[in-house]
C-alpha positions as CSV (number, residue, x, y, z in Angstrom):
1,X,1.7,32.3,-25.3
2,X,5.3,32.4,-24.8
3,X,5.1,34.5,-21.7
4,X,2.8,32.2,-20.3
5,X,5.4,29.1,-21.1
6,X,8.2,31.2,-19.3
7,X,6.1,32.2,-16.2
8,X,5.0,28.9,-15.8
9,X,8.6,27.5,-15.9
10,X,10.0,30.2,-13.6
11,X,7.5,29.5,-10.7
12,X,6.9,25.8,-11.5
13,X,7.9,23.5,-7.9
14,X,11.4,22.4,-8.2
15,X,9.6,19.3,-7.6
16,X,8.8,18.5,-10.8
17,X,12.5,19.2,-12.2
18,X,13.9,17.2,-9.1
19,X,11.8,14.1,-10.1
20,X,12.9,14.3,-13.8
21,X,16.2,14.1,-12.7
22,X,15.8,11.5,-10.4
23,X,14.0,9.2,-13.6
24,X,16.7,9.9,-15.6
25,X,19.1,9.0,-12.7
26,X,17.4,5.9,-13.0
27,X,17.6,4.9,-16.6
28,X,21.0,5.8,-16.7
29,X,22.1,3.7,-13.6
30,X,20.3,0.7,-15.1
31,X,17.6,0.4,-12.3
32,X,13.6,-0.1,-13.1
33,X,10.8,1.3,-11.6
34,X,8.1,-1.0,-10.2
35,X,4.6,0.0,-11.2
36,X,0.9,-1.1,-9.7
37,X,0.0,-3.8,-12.0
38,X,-3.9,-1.9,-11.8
39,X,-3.1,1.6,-12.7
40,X,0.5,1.8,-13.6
41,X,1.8,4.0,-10.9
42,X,5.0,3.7,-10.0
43,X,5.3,2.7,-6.6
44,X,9.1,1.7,-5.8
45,X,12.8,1.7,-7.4
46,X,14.1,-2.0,-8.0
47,X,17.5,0.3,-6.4
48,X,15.8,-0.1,-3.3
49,X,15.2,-3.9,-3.1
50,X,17.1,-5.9,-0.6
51,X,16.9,-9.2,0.8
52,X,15.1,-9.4,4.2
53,X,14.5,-13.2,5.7
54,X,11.6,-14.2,7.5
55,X,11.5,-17.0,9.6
56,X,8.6,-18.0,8.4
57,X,9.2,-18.4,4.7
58,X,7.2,-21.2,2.8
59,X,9.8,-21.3,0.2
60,X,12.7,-18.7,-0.9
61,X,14.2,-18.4,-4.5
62,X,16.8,-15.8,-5.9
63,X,15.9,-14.7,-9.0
64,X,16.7,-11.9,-11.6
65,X,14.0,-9.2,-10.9
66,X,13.4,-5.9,-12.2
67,X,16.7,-5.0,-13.4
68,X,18.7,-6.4,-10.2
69,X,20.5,-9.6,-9.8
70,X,19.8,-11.9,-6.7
71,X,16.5,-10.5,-5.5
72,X,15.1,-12.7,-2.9
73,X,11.5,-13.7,-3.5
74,X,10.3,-15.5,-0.1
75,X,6.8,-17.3,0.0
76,X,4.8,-16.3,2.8
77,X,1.4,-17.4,4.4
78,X,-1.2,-15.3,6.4
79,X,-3.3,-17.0,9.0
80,X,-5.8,-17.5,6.4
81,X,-3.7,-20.0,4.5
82,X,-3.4,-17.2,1.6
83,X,0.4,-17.6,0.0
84,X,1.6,-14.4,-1.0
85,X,5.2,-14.2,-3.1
86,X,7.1,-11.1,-1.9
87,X,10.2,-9.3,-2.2
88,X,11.3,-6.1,0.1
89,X,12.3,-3.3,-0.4
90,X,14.0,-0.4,2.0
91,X,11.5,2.4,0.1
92,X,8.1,2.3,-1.7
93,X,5.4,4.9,-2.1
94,X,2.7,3.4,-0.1
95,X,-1.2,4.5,1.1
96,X,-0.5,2.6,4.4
97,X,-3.8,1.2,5.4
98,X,-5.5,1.0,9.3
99,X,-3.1,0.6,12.8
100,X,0.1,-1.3,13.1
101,X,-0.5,-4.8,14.0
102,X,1.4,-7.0,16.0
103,X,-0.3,-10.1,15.2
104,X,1.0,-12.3,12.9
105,X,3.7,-10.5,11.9
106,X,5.8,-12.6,9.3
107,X,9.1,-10.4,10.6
108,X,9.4,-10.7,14.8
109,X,9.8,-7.5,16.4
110,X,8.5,-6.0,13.2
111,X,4.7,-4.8,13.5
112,X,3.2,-4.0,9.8
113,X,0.3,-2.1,8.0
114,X,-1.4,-2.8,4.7
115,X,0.1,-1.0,1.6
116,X,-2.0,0.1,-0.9
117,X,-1.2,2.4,-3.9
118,X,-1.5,5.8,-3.7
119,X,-3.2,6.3,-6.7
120,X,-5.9,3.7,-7.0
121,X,-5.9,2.0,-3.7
122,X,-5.0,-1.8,-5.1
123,X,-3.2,-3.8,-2.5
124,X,0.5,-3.9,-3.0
125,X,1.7,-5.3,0.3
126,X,2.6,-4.3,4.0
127,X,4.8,-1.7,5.8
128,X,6.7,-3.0,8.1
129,X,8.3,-1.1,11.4
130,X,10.4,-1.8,13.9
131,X,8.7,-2.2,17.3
132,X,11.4,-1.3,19.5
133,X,13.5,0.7,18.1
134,X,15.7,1.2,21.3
135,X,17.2,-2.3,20.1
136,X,18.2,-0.7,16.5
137,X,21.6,-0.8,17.4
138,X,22.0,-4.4,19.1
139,X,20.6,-5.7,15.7
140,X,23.1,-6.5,12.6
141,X,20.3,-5.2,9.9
142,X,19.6,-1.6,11.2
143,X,16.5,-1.3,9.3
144,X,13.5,0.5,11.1
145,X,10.9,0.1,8.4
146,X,10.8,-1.5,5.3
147,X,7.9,-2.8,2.4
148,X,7.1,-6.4,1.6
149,X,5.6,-6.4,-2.2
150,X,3.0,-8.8,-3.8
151,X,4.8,-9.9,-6.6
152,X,1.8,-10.9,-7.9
153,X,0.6,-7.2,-7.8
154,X,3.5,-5.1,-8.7
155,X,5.6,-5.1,-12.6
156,X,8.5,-3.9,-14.0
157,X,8.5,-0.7,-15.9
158,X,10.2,-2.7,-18.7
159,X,8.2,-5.3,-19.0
160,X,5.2,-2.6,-19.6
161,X,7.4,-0.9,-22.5
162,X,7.8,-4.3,-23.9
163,X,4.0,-4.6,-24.2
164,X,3.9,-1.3,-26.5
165,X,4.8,-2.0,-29.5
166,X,5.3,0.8,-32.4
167,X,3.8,0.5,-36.0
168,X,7.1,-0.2,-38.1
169,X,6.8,2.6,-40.4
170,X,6.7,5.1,-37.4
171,X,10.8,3.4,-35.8
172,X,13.5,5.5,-36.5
């Protein structure tokens, strides 16, 4: 049994030792990891949440999010007359959905996909990318693609822990 622990640890993917590290990295720098709100995947790193404006904002509010102060959340509406609260972020581990569109992209010069989660499929969002990207340069921003979340489908790895709650008898 032993030999089978230490064989498995010798030819187990870096991978797996890599991501530890990077979770720890992330509780110790203060950050939160944003899960589905089906499943409980984690999808995204509040780390990696900036603020991105689009002209077409309904409504925009700073707020406290996730671990981070100032996070934009802008409200945004589709040609359907669906409003969707969002907040972007530079990285996210999306299942992007179906061609880039064009159309009706709340960020010009942007085209964007649908983002679903990798591990059930639920709607998170939309990838956006840069259309022209000979213009990356010219612009003050210099980002080629980022992720607009659903607030309304993502949480905060905290707020999950808070719903677990531990018999008394079993705290330390």
């Amino acid at each position: 049994m032993l030999n089978l622990l230490f064989l498995i640890l010798i030819y187990a993917p870096s991978s797996w030792f890599t991501l530890a590290r990077e979770y720890y990295d992330i509780k110790k720098s203060g950050q939160e990891l944003l899960l589905c709100r089906k499943c409980g995947a984690d999808v995204a790193d509040s780390y990696y949440l900036f603020s991105k404006h689009s002209p077409g904002v309904k409504k925009s509010d700073i707020q406290n999010l996730f671990g981070q102060q100032n996070v934009t959340v802008q409200t945004l509406m589709n040609p359907f007359g669906i409003k969707f609260d969002i907040v972007t972020a530079k990285k996210a581990r999306c299942l992007n959905v179906g061609p880039s569109q064009g159309a009706d992209s709340w960020f010009p010069g942007y085209t964007w996909k649908i983002c679903t989660c990798p591990h059930c499929g639920q709607h998170l969002g939309w990838t956006f990318e840069r259309a022209d990207k000979t213009t990356l340069n010219k612009e003050k921003d210099n980002v080629t693609l980022f992720h607009g979340l659903i607030l309304n489908n993502i949480l905060g790895e905290n707020f999950t822990d808070s719903l677990i709650m531990m018999p008394k008898m079993y705290k330390m």
